[in-house]
C-alpha atoms as an extended CHARMM CRD file, in Angstrom:
* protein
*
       205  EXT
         1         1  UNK       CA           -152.9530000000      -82.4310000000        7.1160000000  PROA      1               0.0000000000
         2         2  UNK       CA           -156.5000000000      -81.6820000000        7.6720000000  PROA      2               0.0000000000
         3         3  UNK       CA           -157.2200000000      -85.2870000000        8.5370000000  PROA      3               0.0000000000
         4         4  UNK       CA           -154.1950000000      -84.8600000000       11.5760000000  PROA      4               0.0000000000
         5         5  UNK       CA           -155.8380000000      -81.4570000000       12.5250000000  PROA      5               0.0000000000
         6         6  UNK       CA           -159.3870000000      -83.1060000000       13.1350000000  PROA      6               0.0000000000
         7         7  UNK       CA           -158.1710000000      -85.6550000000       14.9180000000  PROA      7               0.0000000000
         8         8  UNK       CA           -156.1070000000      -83.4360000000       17.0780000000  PROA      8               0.0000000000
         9         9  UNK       CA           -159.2490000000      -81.3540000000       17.6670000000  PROA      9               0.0000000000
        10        10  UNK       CA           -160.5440000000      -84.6420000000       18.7740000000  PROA      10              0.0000000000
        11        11  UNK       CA           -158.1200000000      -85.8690000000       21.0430000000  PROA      11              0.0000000000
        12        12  UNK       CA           -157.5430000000      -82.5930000000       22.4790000000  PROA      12              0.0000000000
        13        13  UNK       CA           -161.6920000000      -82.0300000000       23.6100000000  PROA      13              0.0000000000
        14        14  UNK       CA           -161.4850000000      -85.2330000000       24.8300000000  PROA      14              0.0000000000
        15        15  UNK       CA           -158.8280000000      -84.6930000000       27.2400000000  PROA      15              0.0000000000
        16        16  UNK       CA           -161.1560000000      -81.5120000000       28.2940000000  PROA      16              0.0000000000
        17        17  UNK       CA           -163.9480000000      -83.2090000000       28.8220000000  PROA      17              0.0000000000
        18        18  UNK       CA           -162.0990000000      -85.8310000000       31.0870000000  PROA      18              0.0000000000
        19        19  UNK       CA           -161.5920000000      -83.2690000000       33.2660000000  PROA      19              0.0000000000
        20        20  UNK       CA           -163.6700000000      -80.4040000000       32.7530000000  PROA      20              0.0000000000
        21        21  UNK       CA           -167.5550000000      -80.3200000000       33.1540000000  PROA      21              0.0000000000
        22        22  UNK       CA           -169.4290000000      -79.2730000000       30.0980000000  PROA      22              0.0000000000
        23        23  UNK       CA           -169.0350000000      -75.2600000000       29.0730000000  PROA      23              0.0000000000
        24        24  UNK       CA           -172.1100000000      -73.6020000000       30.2380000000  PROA      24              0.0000000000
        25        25  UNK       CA           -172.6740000000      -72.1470000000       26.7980000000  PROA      25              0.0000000000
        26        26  UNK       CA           -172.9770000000      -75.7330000000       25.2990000000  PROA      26              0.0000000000
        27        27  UNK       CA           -174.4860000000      -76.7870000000       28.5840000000  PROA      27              0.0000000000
        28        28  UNK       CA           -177.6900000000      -74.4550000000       27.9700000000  PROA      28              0.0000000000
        29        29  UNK       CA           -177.9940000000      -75.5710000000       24.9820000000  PROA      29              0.0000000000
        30        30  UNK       CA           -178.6710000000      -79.2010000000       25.6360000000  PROA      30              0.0000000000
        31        31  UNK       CA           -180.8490000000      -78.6490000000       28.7120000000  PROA      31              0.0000000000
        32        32  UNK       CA           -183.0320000000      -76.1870000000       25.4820000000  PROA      32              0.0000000000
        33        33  UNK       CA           -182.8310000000      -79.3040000000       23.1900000000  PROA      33              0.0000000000
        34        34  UNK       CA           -183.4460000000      -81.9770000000       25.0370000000  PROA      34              0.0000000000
        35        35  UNK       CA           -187.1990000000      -83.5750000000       24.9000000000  PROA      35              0.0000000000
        36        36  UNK       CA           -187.9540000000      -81.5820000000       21.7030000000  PROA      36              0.0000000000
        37        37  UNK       CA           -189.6680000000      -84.0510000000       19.1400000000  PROA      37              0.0000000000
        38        38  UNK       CA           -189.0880000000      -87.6390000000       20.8210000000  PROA      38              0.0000000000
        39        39  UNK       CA           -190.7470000000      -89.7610000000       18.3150000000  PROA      39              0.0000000000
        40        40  UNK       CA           -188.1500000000      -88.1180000000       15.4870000000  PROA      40              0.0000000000
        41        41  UNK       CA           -185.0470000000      -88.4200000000       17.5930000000  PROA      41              0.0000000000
        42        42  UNK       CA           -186.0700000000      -91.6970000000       18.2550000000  PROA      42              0.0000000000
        43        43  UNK       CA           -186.4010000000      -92.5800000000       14.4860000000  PROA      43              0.0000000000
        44        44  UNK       CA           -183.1920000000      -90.4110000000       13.6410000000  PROA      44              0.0000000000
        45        45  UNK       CA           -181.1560000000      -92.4560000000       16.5250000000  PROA      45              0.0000000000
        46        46  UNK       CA           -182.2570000000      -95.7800000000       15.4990000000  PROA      46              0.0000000000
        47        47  UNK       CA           -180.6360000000      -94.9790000000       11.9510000000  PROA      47              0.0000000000
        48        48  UNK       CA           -177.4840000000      -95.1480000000       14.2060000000  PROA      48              0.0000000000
        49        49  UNK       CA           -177.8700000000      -99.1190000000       15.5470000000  PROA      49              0.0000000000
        50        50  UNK       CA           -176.7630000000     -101.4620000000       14.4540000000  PROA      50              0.0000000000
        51        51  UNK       CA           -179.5900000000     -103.8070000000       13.4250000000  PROA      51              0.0000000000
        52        52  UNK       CA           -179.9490000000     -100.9480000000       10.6970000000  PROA      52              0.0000000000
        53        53  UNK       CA           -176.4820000000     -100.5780000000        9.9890000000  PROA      53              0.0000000000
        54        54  UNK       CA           -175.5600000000     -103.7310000000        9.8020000000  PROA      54              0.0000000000
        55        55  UNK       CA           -177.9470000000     -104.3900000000        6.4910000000  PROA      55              0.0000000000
        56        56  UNK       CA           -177.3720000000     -101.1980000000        4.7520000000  PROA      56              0.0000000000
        57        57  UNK       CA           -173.3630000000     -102.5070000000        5.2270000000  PROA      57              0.0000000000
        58        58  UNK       CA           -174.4990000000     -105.8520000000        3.6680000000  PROA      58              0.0000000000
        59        59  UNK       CA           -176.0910000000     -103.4450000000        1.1180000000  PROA      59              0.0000000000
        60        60  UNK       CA           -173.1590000000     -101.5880000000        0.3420000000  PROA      60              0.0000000000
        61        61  UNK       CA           -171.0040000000     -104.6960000000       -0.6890000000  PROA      61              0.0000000000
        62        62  UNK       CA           -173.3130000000     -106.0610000000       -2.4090000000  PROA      62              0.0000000000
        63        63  UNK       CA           -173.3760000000     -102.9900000000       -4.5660000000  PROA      63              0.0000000000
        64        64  UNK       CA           -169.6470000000     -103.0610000000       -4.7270000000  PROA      64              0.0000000000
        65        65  UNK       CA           -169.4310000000     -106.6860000000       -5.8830000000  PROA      65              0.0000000000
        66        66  UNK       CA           -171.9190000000     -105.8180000000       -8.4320000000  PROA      66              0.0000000000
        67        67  UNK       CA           -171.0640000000     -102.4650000000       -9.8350000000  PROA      67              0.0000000000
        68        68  UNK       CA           -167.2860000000     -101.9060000000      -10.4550000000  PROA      68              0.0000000000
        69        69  UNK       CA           -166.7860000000      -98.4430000000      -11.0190000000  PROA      69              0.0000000000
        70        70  UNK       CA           -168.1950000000      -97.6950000000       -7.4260000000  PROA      70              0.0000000000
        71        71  UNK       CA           -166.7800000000     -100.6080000000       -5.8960000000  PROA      71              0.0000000000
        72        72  UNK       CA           -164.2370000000      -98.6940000000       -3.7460000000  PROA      72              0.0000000000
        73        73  UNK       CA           -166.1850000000      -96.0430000000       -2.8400000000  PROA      73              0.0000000000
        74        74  UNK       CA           -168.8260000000      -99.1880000000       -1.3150000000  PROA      74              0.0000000000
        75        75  UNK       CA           -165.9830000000     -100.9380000000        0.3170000000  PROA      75              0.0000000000
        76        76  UNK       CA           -164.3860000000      -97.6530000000        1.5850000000  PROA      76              0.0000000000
        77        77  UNK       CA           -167.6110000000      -96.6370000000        3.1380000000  PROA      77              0.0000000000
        78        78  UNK       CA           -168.3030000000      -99.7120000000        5.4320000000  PROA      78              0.0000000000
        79        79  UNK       CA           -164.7130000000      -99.9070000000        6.4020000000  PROA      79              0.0000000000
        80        80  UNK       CA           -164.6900000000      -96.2770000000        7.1890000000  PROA      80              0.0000000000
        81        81  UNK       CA           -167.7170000000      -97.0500000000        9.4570000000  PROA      81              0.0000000000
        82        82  UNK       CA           -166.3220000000     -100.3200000000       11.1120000000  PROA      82              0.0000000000
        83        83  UNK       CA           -162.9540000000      -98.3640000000       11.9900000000  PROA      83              0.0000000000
        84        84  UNK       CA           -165.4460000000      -95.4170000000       13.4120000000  PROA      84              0.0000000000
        85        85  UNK       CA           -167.6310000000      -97.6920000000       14.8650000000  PROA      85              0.0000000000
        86        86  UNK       CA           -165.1010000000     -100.0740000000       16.6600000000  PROA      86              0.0000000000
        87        87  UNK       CA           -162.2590000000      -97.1380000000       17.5600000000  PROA      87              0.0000000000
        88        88  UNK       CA           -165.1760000000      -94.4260000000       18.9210000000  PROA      88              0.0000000000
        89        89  UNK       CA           -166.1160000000      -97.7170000000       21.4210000000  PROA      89              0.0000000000
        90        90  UNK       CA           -162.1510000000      -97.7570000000       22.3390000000  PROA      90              0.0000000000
        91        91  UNK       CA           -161.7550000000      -94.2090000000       22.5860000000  PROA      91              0.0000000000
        92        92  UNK       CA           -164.9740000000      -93.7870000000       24.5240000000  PROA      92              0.0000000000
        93        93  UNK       CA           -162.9610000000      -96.5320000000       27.2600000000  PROA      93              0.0000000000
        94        94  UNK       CA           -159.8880000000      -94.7630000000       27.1580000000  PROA      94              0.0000000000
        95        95  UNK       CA           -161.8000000000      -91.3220000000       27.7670000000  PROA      95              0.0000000000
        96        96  UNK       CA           -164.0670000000      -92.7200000000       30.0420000000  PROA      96              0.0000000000
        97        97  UNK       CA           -166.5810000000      -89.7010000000       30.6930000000  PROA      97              0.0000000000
        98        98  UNK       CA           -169.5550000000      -90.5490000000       32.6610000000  PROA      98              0.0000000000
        99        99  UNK       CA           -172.7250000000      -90.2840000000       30.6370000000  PROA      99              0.0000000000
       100       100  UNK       CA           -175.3840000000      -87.3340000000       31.2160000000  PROA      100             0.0000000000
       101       101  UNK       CA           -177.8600000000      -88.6320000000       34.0650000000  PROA      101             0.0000000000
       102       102  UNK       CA           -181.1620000000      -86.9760000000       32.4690000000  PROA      102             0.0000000000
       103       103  UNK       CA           -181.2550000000      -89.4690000000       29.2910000000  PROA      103             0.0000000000
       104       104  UNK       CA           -184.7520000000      -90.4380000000       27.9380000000  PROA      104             0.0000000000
       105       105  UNK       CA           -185.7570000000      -93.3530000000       26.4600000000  PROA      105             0.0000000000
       106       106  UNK       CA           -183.0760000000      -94.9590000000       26.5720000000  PROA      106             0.0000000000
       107       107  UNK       CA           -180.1860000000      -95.9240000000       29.1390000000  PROA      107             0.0000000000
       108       108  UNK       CA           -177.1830000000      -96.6710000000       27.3290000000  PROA      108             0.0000000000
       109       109  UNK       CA           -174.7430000000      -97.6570000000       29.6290000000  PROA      109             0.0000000000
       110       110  UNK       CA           -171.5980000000      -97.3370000000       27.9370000000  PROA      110             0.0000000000
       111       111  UNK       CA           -168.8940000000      -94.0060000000       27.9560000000  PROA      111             0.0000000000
       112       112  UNK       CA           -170.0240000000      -90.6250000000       26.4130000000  PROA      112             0.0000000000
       113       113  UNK       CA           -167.2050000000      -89.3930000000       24.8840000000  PROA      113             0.0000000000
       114       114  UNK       CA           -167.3000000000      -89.1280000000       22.0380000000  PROA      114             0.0000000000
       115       115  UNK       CA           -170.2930000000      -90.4820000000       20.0730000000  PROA      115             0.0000000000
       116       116  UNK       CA           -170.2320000000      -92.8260000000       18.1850000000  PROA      116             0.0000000000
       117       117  UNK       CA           -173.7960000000      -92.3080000000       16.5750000000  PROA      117             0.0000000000
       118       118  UNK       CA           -172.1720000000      -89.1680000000       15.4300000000  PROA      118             0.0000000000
       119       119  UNK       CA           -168.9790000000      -90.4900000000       14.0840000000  PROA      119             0.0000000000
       120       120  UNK       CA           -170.6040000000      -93.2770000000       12.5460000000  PROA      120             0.0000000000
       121       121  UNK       CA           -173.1800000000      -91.3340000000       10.6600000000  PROA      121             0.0000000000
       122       122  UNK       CA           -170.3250000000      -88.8010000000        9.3010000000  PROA      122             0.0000000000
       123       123  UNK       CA           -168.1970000000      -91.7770000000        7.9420000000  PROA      123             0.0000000000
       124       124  UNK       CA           -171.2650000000      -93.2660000000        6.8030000000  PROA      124             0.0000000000
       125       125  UNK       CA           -174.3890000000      -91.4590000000        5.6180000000  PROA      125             0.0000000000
       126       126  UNK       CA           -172.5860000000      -88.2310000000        4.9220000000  PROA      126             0.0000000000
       127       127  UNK       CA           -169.1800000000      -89.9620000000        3.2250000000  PROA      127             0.0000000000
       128       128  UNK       CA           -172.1700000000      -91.2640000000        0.9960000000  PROA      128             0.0000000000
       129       129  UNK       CA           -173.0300000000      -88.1750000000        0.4870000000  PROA      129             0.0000000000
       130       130  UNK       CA           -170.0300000000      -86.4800000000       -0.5720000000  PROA      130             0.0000000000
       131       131  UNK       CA           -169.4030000000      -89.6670000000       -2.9750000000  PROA      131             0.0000000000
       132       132  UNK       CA           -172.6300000000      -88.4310000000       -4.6760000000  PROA      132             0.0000000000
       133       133  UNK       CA           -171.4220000000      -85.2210000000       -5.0070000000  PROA      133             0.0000000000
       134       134  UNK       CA           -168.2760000000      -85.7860000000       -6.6370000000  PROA      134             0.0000000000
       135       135  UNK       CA           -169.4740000000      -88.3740000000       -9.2850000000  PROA      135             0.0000000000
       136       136  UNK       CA           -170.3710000000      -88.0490000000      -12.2870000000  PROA      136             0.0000000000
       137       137  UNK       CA           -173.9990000000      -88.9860000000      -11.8230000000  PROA      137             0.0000000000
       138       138  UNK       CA           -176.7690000000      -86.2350000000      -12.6610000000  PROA      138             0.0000000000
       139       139  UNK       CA           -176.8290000000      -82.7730000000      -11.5350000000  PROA      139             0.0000000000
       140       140  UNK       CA           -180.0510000000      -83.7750000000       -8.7000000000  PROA      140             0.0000000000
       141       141  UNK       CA           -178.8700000000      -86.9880000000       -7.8520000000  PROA      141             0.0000000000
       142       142  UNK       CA           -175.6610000000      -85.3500000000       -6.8000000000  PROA      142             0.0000000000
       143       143  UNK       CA           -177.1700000000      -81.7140000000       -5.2130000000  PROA      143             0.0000000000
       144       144  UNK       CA           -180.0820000000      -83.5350000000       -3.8690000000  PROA      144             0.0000000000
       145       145  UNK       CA           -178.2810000000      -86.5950000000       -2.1910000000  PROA      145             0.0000000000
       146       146  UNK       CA           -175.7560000000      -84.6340000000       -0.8320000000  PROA      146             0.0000000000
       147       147  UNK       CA           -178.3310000000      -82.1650000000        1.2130000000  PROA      147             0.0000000000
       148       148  UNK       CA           -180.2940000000      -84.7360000000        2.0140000000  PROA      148             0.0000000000
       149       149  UNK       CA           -177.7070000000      -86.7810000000        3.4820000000  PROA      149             0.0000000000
       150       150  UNK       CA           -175.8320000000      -84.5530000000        5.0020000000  PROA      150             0.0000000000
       151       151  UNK       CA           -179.3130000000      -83.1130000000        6.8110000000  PROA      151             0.0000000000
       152       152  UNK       CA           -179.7420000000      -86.7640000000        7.7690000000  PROA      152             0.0000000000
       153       153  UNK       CA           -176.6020000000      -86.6190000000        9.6380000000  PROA      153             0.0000000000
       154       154  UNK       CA           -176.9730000000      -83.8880000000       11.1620000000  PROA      154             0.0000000000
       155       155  UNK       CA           -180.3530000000      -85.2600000000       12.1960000000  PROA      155             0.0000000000
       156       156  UNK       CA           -179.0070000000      -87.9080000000       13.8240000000  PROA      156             0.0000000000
       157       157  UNK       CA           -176.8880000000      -85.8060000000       15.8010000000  PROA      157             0.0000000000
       158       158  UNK       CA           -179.4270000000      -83.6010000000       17.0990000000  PROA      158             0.0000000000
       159       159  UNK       CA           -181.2220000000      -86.9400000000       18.1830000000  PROA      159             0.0000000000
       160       160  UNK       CA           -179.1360000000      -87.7180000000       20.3130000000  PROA      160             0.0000000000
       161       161  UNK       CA           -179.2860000000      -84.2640000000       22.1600000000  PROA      161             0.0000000000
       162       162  UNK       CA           -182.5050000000      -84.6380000000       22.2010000000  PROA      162             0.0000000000
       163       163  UNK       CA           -183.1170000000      -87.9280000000       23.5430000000  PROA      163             0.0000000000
       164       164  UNK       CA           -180.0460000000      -86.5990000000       26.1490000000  PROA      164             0.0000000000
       165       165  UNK       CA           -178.0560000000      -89.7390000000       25.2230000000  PROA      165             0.0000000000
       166       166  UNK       CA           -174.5740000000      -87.3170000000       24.9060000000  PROA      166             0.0000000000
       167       167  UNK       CA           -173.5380000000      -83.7000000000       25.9420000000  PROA      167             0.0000000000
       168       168  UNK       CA           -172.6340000000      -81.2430000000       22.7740000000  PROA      168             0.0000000000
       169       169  UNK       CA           -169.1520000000      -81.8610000000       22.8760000000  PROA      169             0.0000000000
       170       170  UNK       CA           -169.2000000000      -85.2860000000       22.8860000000  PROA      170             0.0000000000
       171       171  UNK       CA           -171.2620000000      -85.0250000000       19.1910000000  PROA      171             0.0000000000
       172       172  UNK       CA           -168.4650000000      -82.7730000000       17.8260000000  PROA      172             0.0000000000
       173       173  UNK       CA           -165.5650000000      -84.6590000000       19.2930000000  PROA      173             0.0000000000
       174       174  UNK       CA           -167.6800000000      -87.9290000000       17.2500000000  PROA      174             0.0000000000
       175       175  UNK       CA           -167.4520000000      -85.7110000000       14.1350000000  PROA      175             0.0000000000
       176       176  UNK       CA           -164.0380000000      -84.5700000000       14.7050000000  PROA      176             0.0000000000
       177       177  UNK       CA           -163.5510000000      -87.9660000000       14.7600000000  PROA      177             0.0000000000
       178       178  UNK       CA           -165.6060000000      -89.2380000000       11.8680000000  PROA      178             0.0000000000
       179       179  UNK       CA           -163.8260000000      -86.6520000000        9.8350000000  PROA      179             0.0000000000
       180       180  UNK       CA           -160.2660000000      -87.5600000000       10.5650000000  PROA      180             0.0000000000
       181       181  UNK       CA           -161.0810000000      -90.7500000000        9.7600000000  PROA      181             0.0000000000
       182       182  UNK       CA           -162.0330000000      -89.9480000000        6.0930000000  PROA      182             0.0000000000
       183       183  UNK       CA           -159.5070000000      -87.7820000000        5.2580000000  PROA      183             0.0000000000
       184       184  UNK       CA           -156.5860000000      -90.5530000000        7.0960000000  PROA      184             0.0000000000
       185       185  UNK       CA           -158.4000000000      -93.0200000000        5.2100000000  PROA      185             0.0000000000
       186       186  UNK       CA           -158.2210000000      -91.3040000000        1.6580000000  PROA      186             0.0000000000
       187       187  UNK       CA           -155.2870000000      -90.8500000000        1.7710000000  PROA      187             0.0000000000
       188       188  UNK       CA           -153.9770000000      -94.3760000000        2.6200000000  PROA      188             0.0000000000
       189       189  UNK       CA           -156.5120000000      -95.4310000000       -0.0370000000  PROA      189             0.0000000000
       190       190  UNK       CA           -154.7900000000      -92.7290000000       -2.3730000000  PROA      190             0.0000000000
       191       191  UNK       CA           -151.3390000000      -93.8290000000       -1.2780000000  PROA      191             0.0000000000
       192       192  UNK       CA           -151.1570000000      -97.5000000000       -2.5200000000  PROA      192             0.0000000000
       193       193  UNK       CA           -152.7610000000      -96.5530000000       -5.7030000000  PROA      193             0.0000000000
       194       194  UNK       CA           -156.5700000000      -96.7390000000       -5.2040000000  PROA      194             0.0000000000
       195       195  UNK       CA           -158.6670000000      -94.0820000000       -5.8410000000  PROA      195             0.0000000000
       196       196  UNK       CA           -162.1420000000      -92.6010000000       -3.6850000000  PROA      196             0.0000000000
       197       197  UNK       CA           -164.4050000000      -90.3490000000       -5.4860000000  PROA      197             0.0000000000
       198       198  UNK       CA           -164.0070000000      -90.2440000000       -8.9030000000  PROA      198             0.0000000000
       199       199  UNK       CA           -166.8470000000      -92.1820000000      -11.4000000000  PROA      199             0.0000000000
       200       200  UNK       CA           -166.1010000000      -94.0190000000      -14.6280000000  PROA      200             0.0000000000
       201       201  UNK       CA           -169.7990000000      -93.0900000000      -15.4350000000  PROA      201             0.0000000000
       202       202  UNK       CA           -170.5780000000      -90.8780000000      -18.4720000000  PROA      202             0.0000000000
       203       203  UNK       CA           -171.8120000000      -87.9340000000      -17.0650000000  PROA      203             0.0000000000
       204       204  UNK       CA           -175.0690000000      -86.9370000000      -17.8150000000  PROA      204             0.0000000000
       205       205  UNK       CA           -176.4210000000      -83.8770000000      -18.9500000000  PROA      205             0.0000000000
């Protein structure tokens, strides 16, 4: 249910956006952000391209292949990804908002809405994550992976804010999106048997 109500959040602000300019609230806000800290958002964006992607997906198999017990969780993560990765680039077609005209750095040419760097990074840096936090691993790993992580991703969506790649509500439609997408996918994963989450680890003390 939750999965359906993000993804109706989703679809809904997208149809807004289509044909509403940006509320001024949200609006001010991005004209406040944007040019703050360059050289970070440019670091924090990057984590969203592919040619660093693509390894760290590599990555993630091989750790599947190699270690069992976390072998779904691996697999689920880079599918989760590809899905967000390849639908966000559909969706951004079919919603086919203009991007902002005050960018820095870098003109990306394709749709804004929604953003993919910010769907991507939910169904992959902070899925990871929230796997950390509900294994079985030690007490830090888990805390401390999970904040950092989930800082990262949030990172990444200020980035693009800042570099004025995407307007604010194309970064929450992305993790609207990114969102639905986990919870859809758990529970097709949990429906035909498999499950996401849960470590045959000993816990540690």
């Amino acid at each position: 249910m939750a999965g359906f109500i993000f993804f109706a959040g989703f679809w809904w602000l997208g149809t807004y956006v289509s044909a509403h300019p940006e509320p001024p609230a949200l609006w001010a806000f991005a004209q406040a952000v944007r040019g703050q800290a360059i050289g970070l958002a440019w670091i924090l964006t990057s984590a969203g391209f592919g040619y660093v992607l693509t390894p760290l997906y590599v990555a993630c198999i091989v750790f599947g292949i190699v270690n069992r017990p976390w072998r779904a969780r691996a697999f689920f993560t880079v599918a989760a990804a590809l899905v967000s990765w390849i639908g966000g680039d559909r969706l951004q077609h079919f919603f086919h908002r203009p991007r902002r005209g005050d960018w820095l750095i870098q003109h990306v040419h394709a749709f804004s809405y929604p953003s993919t760097h910010a769907s991507i990074s939910t169904d992959f840096y902070f899925l990871w994550g929230l796997l950390l936090l509900r294994s079985n691993l030690a007490p830090a790993v888990r805390y401390g992976g999970f904040a950092f992580l989930t800082a990262f991703t949030l990172g990444i969506m200020w980035s693009r804010l800042a570099l004025a790649a995407h307007y604010p509500t194309d970064v929450i439609g992305g993790a609207c999106l990114g969102l639905a997408i986990i919870l859809l996918g758990e529970r097709i994963l949990t429906a035909g048997g498999g499950r996401l989450g849960e470590s045959s680890e000993p816990a540690r003390k």
